[in-house]
N, C-alpha and C positions, 0 to 999 in steps of 0.2 A: 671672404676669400677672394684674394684676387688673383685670375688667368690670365694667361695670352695661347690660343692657340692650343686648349686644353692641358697646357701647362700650370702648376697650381704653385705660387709666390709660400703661400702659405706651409703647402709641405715642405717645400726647402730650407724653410727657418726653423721646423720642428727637425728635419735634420740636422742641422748645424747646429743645435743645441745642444738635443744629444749625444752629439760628437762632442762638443764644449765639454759634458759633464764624463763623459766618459774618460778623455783625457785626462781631467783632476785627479778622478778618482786612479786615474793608474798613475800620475804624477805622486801625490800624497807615498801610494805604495812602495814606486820606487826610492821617495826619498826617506824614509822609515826606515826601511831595510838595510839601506846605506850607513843610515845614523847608528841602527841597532849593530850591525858588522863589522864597522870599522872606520877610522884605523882602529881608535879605542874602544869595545864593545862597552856597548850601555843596556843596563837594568832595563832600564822603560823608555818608549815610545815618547819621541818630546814632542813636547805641547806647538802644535801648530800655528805660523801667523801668515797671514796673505797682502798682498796690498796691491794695489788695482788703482786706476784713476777715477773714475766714475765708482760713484755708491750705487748701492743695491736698490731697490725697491722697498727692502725691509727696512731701511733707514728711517720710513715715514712712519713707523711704528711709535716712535720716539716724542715725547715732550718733556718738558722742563720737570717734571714728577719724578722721570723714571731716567733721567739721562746727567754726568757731568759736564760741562760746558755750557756754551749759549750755540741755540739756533736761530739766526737772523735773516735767514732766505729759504725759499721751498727745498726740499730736495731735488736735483737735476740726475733723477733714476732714468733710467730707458724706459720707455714707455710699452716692451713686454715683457713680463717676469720670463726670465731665463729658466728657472727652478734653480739657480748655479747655487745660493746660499742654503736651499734646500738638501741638497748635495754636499755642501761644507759640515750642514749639522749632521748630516748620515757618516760621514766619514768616522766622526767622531774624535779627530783628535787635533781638530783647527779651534783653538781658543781666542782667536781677534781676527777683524779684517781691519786697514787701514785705506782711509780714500781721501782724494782730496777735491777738485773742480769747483766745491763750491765754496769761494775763499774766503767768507765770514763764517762758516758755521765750521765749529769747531770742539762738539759733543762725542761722546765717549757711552755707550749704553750697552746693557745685557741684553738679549734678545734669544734664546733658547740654548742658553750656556753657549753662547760667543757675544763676544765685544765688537759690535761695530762701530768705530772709530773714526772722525774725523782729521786729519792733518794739522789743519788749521792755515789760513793765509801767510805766505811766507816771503814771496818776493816781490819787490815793489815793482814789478816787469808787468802786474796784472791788475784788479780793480781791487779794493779793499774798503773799508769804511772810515771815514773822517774820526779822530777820536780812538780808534780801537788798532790796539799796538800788532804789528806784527809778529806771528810767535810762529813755533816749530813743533810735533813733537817728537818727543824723543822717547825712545823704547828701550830699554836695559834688560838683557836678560843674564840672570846669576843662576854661576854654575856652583853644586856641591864642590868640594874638595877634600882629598883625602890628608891622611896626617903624612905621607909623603910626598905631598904636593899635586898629586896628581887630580886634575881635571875630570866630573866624572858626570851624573844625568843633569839637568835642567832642574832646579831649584825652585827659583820665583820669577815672572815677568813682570815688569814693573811700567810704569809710560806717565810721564807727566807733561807740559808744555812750558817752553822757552819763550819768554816775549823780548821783545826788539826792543827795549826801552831802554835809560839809563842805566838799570841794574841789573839787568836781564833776568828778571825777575823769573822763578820759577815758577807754575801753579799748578791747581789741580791732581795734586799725584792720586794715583791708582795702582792697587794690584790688579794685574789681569788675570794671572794664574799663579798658583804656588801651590806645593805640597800640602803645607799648612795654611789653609787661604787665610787671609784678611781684606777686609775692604778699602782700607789707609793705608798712605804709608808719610814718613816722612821724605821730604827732598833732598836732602843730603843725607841719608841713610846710605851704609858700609855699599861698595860696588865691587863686586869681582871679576864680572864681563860687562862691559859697555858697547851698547850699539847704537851712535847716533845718526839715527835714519833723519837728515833732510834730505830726500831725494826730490828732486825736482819734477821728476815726471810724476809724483806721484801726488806732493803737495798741491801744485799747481799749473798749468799752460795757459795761454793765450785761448779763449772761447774763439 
């Protein structure tokens, strides 16, 4: 524990955490509610995704056994557990985080029913690995639809990686969530809703 003056470093950081988790959890609430009321009312609660720049701590859970991709550098977690993903699996209805900072590793794993996900290196603005192509990924989520055409809960999430190559080669596809799960998918498989997440802040920054 460090002081100054009977002041304690250490409880103030067990506060801001608190506060951290406390937020989510009433974030998640609000935006449920939102989705379940309108404009369209929905059946069920859609399946949660988060994305952050820095990874979790639970990230180091992971090896090539139990993870899609390659991990080619340590994890660059913070070095105190927040409890924040502890808090994501109590929510119960966050199914992936998405992180980026450490720009060769670019694995995908289960971890207490959520995917923690890498981004993967994307902009030549940062350091990368000689030999290993630049890639993105990319997250699709497909929505039911009705035989009037109408738009209706959260079907399947899907997330594969885009590389920077001649052919921009597709890899790795995943389902992350679906009604009917599967573990595969293909990469050109039928799309209804597309979301192609390369955000910047979140793939990558200058360390």
């Amino acid at each position: 524990m460090t002081t100054y003056s009977g002041y304690s470093l250490d409880a103030e950081l067990i506060f801001i955490l608190s506060l951290d988790n406390l937020w989510i959890n009433y974030l998640l609430f609000v935006l449920q509610k939102a989705y379940m009321n309108g404009p369209v009312p929905q059946k069920n609660p859609a399946p949660g995704l988060a994305y952050f720049h820095i990874p979790l701590p639970e990230y180091a859970n992971f090896d090539s056994s139990n993870f899609t991709g390659v991990k080619q550098e340590r994890i660059s977690s913070a070095s105190v557990n927040s409890g924040f993903f502890t808090t994501l699996v109590e929510s119960g209805d966050v199914k992936a985080v998405f992180t980026g900072h450490d720009h060769v590793n670019d694995f995908c794993g289960k971890l207490t029913g959520i995917h923690l996900c890498y981004a993967g290196g994307f902009g030549y603005h940062a350091y990368g690995k000689a030999g290993w192509s630049r890639r993105a990924r990319v997250v699709v989520v497909n929505l039911e639809k009705t035989e009037n055409g109408r738009w209706e809960d959260v079907k399947s999430v899907k997330t594969w990686k885009r590389l920077d190559d001649q052919n921009l080669t597709g890899i790795d596809g995943q389902v992350l969530w679906s009604k009917s799960f599967g573990s595969k998918i293909s990469l050109d498989s039928g799309i209804l809703c597309m979301l192609f997440l390369v955000l910047k802040l979140v793939l990558q920054t200058h360390r």
